[in-house]
KOLRO-36569 format. One line per field, with one value per residue (C-alpha): residue number from 1; x, y, z. Coordinates in Angstrom, 3 decimals. Example, Ala and Ser with C-alpha at 12.3 -4.5 7.8 and 13.67 -1.06 7.14 Angstrom:
<nodes>
resi: (1,2)
c1: (12.300,13.670)
c2: (-4.500,-1.060)
c3: (7.800,7.140)
</nodes>
This chain:
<nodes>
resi: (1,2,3,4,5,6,7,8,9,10,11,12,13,14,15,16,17,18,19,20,21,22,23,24,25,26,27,28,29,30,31,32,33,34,35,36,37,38,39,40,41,42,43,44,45,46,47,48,49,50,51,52,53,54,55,56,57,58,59,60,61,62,63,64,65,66,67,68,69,70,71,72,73,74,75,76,77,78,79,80,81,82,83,84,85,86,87,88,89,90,91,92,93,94,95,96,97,98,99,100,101,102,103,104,105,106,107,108,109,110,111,112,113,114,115,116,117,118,119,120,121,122,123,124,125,126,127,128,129,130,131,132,133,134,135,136,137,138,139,140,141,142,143,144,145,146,147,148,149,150,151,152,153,154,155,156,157,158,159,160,161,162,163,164,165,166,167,168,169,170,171,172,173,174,175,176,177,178,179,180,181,182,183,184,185,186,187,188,189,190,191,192,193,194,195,196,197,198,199,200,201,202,203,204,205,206,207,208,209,210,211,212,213,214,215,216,217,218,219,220,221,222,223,224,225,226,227,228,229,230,231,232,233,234,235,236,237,238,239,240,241,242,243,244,245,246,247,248,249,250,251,252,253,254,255,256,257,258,259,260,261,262,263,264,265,266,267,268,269,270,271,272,273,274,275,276,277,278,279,280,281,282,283,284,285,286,287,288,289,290,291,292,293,294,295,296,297,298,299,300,301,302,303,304,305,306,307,308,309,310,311,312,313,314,315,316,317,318,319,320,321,322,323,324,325,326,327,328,329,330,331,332,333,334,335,336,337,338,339,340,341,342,343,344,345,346,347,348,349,350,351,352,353,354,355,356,357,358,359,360,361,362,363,364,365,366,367,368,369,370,371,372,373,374,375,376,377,378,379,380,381,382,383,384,385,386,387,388,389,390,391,392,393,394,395,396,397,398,399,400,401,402,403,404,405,406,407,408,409,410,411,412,413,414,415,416,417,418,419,420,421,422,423,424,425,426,427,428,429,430,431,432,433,434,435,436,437,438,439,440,441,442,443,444,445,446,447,448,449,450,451,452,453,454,455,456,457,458,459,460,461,462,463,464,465,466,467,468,469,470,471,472,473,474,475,476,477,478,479,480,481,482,483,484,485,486,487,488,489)
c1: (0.000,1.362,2.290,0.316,-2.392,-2.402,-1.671,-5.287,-6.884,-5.463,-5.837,-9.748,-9.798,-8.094,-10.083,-13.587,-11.607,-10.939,-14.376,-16.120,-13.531,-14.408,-17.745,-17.260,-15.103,-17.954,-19.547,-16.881,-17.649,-15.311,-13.085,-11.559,-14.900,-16.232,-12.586,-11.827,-15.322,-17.684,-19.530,-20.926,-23.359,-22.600,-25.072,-25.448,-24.684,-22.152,-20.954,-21.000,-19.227,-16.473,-15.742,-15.360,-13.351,-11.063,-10.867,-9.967,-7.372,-4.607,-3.408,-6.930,-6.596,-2.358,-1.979,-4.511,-4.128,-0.510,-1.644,-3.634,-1.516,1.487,-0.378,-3.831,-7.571,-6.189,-5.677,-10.085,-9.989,-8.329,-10.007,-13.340,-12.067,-11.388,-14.642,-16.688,-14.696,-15.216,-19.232,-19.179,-17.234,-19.053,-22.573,-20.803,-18.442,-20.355,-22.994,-20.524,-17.962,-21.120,-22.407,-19.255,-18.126,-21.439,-21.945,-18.369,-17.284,-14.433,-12.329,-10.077,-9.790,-7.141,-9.437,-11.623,-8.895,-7.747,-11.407,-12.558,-9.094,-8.117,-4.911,-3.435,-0.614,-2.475,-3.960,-0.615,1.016,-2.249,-1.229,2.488,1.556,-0.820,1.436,4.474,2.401,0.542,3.001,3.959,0.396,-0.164,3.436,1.484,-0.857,1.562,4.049,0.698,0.412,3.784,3.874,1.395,1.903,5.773,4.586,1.745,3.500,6.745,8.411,8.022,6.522,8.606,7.761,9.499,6.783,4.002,4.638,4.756,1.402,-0.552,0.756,0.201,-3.343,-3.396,-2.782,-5.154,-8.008,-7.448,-5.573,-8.597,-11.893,-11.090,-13.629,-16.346,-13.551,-12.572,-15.665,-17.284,-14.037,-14.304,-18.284,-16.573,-13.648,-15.247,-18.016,-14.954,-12.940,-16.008,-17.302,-14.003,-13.476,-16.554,-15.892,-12.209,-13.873,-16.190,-13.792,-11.126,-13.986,-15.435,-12.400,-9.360,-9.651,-9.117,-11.245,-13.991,-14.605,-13.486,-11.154,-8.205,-9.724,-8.682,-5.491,-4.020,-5.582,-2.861,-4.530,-7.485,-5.045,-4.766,-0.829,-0.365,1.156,-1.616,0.908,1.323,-2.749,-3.260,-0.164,-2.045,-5.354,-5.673,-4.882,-6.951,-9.728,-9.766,-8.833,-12.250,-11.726,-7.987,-6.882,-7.659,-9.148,-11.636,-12.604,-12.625,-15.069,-17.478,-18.054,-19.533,-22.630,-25.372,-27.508,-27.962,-30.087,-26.759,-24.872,-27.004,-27.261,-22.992,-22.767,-25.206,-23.779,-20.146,-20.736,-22.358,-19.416,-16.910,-17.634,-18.508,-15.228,-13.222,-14.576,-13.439,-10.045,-9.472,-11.173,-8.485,-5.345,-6.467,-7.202,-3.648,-1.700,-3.477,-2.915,0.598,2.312,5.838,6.322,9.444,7.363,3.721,2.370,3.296,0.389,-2.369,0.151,0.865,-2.936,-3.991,-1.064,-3.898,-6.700,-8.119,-6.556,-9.891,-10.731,-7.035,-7.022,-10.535,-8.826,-5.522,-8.070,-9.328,-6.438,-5.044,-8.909,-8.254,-4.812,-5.846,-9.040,-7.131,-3.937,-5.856,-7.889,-4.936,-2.964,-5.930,-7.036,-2.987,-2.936,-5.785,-4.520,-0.878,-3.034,-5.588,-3.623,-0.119,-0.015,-3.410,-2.198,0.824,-0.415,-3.365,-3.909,-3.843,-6.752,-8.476,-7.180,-3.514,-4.336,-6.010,-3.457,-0.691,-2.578,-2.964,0.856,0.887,-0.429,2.572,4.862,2.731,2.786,6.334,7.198,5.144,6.567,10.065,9.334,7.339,10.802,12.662,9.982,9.218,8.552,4.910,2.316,0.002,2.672,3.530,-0.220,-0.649,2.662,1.548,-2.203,-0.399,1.145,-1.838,-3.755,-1.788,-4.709,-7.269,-7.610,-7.392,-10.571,-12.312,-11.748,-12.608,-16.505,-16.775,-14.608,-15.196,-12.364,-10.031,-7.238,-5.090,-1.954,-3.452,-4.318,-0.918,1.369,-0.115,0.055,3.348,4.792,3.056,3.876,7.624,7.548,5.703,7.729,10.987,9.635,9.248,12.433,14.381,12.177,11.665,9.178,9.195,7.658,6.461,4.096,3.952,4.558,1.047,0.481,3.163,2.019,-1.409,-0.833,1.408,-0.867,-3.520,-1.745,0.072,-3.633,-5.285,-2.242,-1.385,-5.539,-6.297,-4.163,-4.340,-7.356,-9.513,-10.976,-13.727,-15.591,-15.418,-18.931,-20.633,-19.257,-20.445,-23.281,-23.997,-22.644,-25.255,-28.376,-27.715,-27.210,-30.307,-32.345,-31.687,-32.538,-35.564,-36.831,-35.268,-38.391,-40.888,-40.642,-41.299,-44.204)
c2: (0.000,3.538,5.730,8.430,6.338,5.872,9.247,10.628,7.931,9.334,12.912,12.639,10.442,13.219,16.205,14.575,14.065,17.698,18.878,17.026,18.382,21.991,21.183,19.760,23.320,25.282,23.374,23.875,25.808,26.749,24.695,21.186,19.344,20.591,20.300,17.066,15.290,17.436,18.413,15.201,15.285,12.593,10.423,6.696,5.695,8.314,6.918,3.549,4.182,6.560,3.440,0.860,2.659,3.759,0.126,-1.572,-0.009,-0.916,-3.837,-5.819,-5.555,-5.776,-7.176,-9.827,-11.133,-11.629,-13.451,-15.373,-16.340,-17.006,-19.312,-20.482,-20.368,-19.594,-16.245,-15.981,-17.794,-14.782,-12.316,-12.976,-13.495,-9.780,-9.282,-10.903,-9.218,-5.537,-6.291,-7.339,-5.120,-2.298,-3.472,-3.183,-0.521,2.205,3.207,3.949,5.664,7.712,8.495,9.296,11.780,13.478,13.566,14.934,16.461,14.178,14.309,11.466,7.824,8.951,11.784,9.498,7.462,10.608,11.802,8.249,8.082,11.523,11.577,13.404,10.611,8.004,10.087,11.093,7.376,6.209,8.986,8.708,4.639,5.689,7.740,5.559,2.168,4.013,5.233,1.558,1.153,4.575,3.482,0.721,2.459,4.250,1.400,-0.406,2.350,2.425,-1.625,-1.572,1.690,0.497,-3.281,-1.259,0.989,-1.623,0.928,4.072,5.432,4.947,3.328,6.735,9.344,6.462,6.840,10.571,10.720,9.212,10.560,14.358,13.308,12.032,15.493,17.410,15.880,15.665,19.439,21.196,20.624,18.022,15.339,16.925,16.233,12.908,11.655,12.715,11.412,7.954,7.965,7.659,6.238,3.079,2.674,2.442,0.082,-2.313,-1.962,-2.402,-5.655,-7.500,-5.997,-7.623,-11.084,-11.405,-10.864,-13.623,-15.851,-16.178,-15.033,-16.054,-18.774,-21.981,-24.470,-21.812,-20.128,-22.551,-24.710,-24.020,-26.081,-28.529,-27.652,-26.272,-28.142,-26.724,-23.554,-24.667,-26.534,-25.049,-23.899,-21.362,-22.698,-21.899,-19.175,-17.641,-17.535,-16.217,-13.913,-12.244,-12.725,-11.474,-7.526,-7.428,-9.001,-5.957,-3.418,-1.785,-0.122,-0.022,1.638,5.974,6.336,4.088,4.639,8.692,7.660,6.533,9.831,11.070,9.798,11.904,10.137,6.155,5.619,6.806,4.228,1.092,2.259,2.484,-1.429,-2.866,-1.110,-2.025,-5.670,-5.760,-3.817,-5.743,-9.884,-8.777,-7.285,-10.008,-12.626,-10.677,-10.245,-13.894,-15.204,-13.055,-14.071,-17.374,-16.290,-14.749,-17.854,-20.378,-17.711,-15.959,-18.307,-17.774,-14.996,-13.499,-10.724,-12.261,-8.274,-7.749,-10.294,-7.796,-6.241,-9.067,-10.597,-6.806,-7.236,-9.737,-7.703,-5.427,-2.211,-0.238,-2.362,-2.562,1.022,1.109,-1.535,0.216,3.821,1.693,0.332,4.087,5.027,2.439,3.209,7.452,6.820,5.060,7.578,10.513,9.130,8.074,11.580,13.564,11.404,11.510,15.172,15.771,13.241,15.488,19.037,17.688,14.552,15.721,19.427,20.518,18.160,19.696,23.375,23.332,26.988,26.585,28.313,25.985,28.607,27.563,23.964,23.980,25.360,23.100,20.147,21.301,22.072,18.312,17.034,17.811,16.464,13.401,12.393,13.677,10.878,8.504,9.035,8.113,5.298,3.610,4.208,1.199,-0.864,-3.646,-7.144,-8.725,-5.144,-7.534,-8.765,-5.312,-4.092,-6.749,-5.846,-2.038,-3.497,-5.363,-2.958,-0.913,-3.666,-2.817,0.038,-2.691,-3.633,0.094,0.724,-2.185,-1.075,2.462,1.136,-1.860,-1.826,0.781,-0.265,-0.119,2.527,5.991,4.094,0.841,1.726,4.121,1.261,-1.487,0.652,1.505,-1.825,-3.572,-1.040,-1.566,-5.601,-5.723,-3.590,-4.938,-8.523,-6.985,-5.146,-8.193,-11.099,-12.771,-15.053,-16.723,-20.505,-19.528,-17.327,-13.778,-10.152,-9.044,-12.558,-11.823,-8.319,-8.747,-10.847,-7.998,-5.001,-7.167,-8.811,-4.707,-3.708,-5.617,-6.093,-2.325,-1.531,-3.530,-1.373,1.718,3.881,4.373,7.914,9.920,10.023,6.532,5.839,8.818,8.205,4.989,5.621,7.729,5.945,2.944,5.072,6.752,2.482,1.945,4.184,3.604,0.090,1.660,3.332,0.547,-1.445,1.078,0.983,-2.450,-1.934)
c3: (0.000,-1.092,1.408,-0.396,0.113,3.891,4.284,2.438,4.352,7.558,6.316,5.757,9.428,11.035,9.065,10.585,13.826,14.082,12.948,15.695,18.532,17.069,17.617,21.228,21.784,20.958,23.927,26.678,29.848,32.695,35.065,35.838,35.986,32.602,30.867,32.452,33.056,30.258,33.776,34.370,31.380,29.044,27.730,28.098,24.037,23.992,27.341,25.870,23.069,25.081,27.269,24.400,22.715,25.617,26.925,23.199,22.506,19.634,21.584,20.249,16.577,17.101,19.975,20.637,17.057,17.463,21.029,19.061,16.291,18.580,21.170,19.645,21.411,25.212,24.440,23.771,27.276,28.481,26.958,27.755,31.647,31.123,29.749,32.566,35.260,33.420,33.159,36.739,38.583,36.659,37.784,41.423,41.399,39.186,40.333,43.621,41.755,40.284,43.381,45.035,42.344,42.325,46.194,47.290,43.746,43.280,39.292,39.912,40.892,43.381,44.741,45.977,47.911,49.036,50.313,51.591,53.526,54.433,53.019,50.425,50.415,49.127,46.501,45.739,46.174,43.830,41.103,40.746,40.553,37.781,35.292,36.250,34.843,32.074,30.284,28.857,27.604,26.500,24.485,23.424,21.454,19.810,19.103,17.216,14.725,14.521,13.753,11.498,8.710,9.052,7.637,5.317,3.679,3.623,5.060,3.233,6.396,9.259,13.165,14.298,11.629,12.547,16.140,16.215,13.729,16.378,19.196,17.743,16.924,20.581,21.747,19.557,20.283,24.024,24.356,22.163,24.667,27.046,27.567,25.088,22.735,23.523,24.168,20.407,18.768,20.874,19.180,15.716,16.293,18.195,15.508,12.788,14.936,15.093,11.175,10.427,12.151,11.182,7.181,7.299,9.309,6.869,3.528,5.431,6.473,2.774,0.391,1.660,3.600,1.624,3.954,4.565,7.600,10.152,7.418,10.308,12.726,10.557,9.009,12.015,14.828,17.261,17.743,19.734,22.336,25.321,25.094,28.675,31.697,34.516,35.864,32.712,32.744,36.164,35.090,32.841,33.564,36.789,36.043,33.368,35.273,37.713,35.048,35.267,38.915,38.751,34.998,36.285,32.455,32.468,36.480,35.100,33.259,36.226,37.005,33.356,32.882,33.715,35.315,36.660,33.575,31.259,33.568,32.749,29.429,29.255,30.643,28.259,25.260,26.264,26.741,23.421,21.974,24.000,23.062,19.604,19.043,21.096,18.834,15.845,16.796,18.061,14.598,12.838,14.912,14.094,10.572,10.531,11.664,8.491,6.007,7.216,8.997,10.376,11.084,13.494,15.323,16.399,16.569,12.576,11.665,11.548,9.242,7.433,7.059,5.883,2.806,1.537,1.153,-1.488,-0.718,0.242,3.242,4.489,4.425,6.812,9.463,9.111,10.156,13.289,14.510,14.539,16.033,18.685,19.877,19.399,21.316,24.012,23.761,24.420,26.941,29.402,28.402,29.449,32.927,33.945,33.306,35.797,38.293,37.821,38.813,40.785,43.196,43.350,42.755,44.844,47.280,47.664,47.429,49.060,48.369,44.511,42.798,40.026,36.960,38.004,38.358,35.365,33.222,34.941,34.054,30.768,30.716,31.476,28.559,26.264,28.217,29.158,25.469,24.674,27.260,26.182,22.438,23.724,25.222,22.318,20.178,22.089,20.332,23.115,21.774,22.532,22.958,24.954,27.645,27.651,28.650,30.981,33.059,33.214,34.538,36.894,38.553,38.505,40.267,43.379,44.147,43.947,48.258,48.568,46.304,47.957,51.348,50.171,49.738,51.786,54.517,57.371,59.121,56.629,57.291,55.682,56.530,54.947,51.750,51.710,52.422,50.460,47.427,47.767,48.505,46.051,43.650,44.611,44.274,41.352,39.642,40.744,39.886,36.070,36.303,37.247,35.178,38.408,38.600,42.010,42.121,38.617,39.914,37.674,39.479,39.759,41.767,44.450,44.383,45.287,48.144,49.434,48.758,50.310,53.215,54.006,53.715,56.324,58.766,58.367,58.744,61.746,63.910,62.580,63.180,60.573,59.307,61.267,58.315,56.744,58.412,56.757,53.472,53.325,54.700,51.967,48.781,50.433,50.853,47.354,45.992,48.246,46.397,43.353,43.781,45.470,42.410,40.016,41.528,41.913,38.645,37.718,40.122)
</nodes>
C-alpha cells in the first residue's frame, strides 16, 4: 500500500476528527470538571461508546491477534475473563464511583482514595503509581500504529513518523476541549474500529480462507489446544480481570454519565461492543496464523494478514487500529494530566486556585505524550505482555478501592502502604524477570498489597468520616434500587 495512500486515508480520518472536537469546543464551559469530566453530562450511548473505545485499545486488533496467532484459542480464554470481570465489577463498582463523584465532587480515581481516607498521600502514592504504569500502555498504542503503517507501507513510512502521527493526533483531540472532545471522537472512532473488524472477518472468512470459515480447525488443529502454563494464565489474567476499577481512564469515566439511567445504558452497550469485538479479533489471529504463517514478530500479523486484502478495506482496518490506539492515547494523556493538577499538585499546594491547576494540568499534557513518544521508540517485543505488566502494577490500588466502599475499618496508613509496597515488588519482579515458584509479578504483588492492607488496617485507626461516606454511597445504591423497583411496580 502507497504511502500516499495511507496518508489521504489518515488525512480525511483526522479532518472529521478535528471537525467534531471543534464542535465539542464550541460546547466547553469553565473549570476542571467541565474540561476534564464534560460536567458530568454525558449520555449513556455516547458513554458507551467513550468506554469501548477507551478500553480496546490498539493492543486488540495488534496485539490480541498476534496473542492469538502465537499461542492459539487460550488467548479468547483470556479475553473474555477480562470481559466478565469488566461487566461485573461495573454493575458493582459504578454506580458507587457515580455516586461518590457526584456527592463529594471528586475528578479522579485517586481523589476518591484521598477523600474516603483523608490523606493526600495516598492520593498522591495512587497517582504517581498511575502515570508511572501508564506510560507503557499509553506506548502501546503508539508502538501499534507504529507496527502496522511500518509493515503497510513496507516501510516508506517509518515506526518513528508512525509513532509521532498518532501521538500528535493524541494530543489534539485531548488538548482542544477536554472530555467533550474525547468523548465525540471515541463515538466515531469506536463505531470504525467495530465496522471495520466485522468488514475484514467477513472478507477472510469467505475469500481467503481456503477451507472456509473454520477450514483451520482442521489444518491447524494446534490452535485450539490449550498452550499457557496456569501461571502464565493467572499472570495475565488477573490484572486485566480488575482493570475496570484499577486503569484511572476508564474509572474517570465513572463519574460522566449523567444520570444512573446513562450508567445502565454504558454497561449494556459495552458488553455488546466488547464480546462482539473479542470474537473478531481472536477469529483473525487465528485467521492470521493459516494464512501468514511464520512470522518473526507475532504483533506484525495484523500487518501481514492486511497485505492480503483489497486495498480499500485494508485502508478502513488500518483507520481503526489508529482510532483504537488514538481513542485510548488521548484518553490516558488527558485522565494523567488531571490526576498530575488535581492529586499531586493541589495536594501539595493546598492553596492553589483551580485557573492555576487547570493550566498546569494542561501544561501536562505535552509532556505526558512527549514521554510517552520516547518510550514507544525502544519498540518492546509482545504489545500484549507489555499491557498486561503495566495493569499489573496498577492492580496494586485494587484492596485500597475495595476497602474504600466496603470496609469501614479499613485505614489511611493501609491503603498508603499497600500501594506503595506492592507497587515496589511488582515492579521490581518486572524489572528483574523474576518469577518466584512460577508465579507472575502481579500474583506476588497482590498478596502484598492485600496482606500490608489488612495487617497495616487492623491497627491503625480508621478515618472519622469513613462511616458517613459509606453511609452515603449505600443510601444513594439503596435508592436507586428503590426506584429501580418502583418501577417495575
Amino acid at each position: 500500500m502507497s504511502s500516499l495512500f495511507l496518508f489521504s486515508g489518515i488525512f480525511i480520518w483526522f479532518a472529521v476528527g478535528t471537525f467534531l472536537s471543534w464542535t465539542a469546543r464550541k460546547e466547553l464551559g469553565k473549570g476542571m470538571t467541565e474540561y476534564f469530566l464534560a460536567n458530568r453530562s454525558v449520555g449513556g450511548v455516547l458513554s458507551a461508546l467513550t468506554y469501548s473505545a477507551t478500553t480496546y485499545s490498539a493492543f486488540m486488533m495488534v496485539g490480541l491477534v498476534g496473542l492469538t496467532y502465537k499461542t492459539g484459542v487460550t488467548s479468547l480464554g483470556f479475553e473474555l475473563t477480562y470481559l466478565i470481570g469488566t461487566v461485573f465489577l461495573l454493575a458493582l463498582f459504578a454506580p458507587r464511583y457515580w455516586s461518590a463523584g457526584r456527592r463529594f465532587n471528586l475528578l479522579t480515581p485517586a481523589e476518591m482514595l484521598s477523600f474516603r481516607y483523608n490523606s493526600p498521600a495516598v492520593g498522591i502514592a495512587a497517582a504517581v503509581l498511575c502515570i508511572v504504569m501508564l506510560i507503557p500502555y499509553a506506548a502501546v498504542q503508539l508502538m501499534g500504529t507504529g507496527y502496522l503503517l511500518e509493515t503497510l507501507s513496507r516501510g516508506a513510512i517509518s515506526f518513528r513518523a508512525a509513532t509521532i502521527i498518532a501521538a500528535a493526533m493524541s494530543f489534539i483531540f485531548s488538548w482542544w476541549a477536554g472530555l467533550r472532545s474525547v468523548a465525540l471522537t471515541d463515538a466515531l472512532q469506536s463505531g470504525i474500529m467495530l465496522v471495520a473488524s466485522i468488514l475484514l472477518a467477513v472478507f477472510v472468512a469467505f475469500v481467503l480462507l481456503p477451507g472456509g470459515p473454520l477450514g483451520f480447525s482442521q489444518t491447524n488443529p494446534a490452535l485450539l489446544e490449550v498452550s499457557w502454563p496456569f501461571p502464565m494464565f493467572i499472570g495475565l489474567t488477573l490484572p486485566w480481570f480488575f482493570f475496570a476499577v484499577t486503569n484511572p481512564q476508564v474509572v474517570q469515566r465513572l463519574y460522566s454519565p449523567r444520570s444512573v439511567g446513562s450508567i445502565r445504558k454504558m454497561i449494556l452497550g459495552f458488553s455488546f461492543f466488547g464480546f462482539v469485538y473479542t470474537i473478531l479479533c481472536v477469529y483473525l489471529g487465528f485467521a492470521s496464523a493459516e494464512l501468514v504463517p511464520g512470522l518473526d514478530v507475532a504483533d506484525n500479523a495484523m500487518a501481514a494478514l492486511l497485505s492480503l486484502v483489497p486495498r480499500p478495506l485494508a485502508l478502513i482496518v488500518a483507520l481503526s487500529i489508529i482510532a483504537a490506539a488514538v481513542s485510548t492515547m488521548n484518553s490516558i494523556i488527558l485522565t494523567l494530566s488531571s490526576m498530575f493538577g488535581r492529586d499531586i499538585l493541589k495536594a501539595a499546594i493546598p492553596t492553589l486556585d483551580e485557573n492555576w491547576e487547570m493550566l498546569l494540568s494542561k501544561a501536562f499534557i505535552p509532556v505526558i505524550t512527549m514521554v510517552c513518544l520516547i518510550f514507544a521508540q525502544y519498540r518492546f517485543n509482545l504489545i500484549a505482555i507489555l499491557s498486561s505488566m503495566a495493569s499489573g502494577g496498577l492492580l496494586m490500588q485494587l484492596p485500597a478501592v475495595i476497602g474504600a466502599f466496603f470496609w469501614k475499618r479499613s485505614s489511611a496508613s493501609g491503603a498508603f502502604w499497600s500501594i506503595v509496597t506492592g507497587g515496589i515488588l511488582t515492579g521490581s519482579l518486572y524489572i528483574t524477570g523474576a518469577k518466584p515458584l512460577g508465579q507472575w509479578p502481579p500474583v506476588w504483588g497482590l498478596l502484598l498489597s492485600a496482606t500490608v492492607f489488612l495487617l497495616v488496617s487492623l491497627f491503625t485507626s480508621p478515618p472519622a468520616r469513613a462511616g458517613s461516606f459509606l453511609s452515603s454511597i449505600n443510601d444513594d445504591i439503596n435508592g436507586i434500587f428503590a426506584k429501580k423497583e418502583k418501577s417495575r411496580d
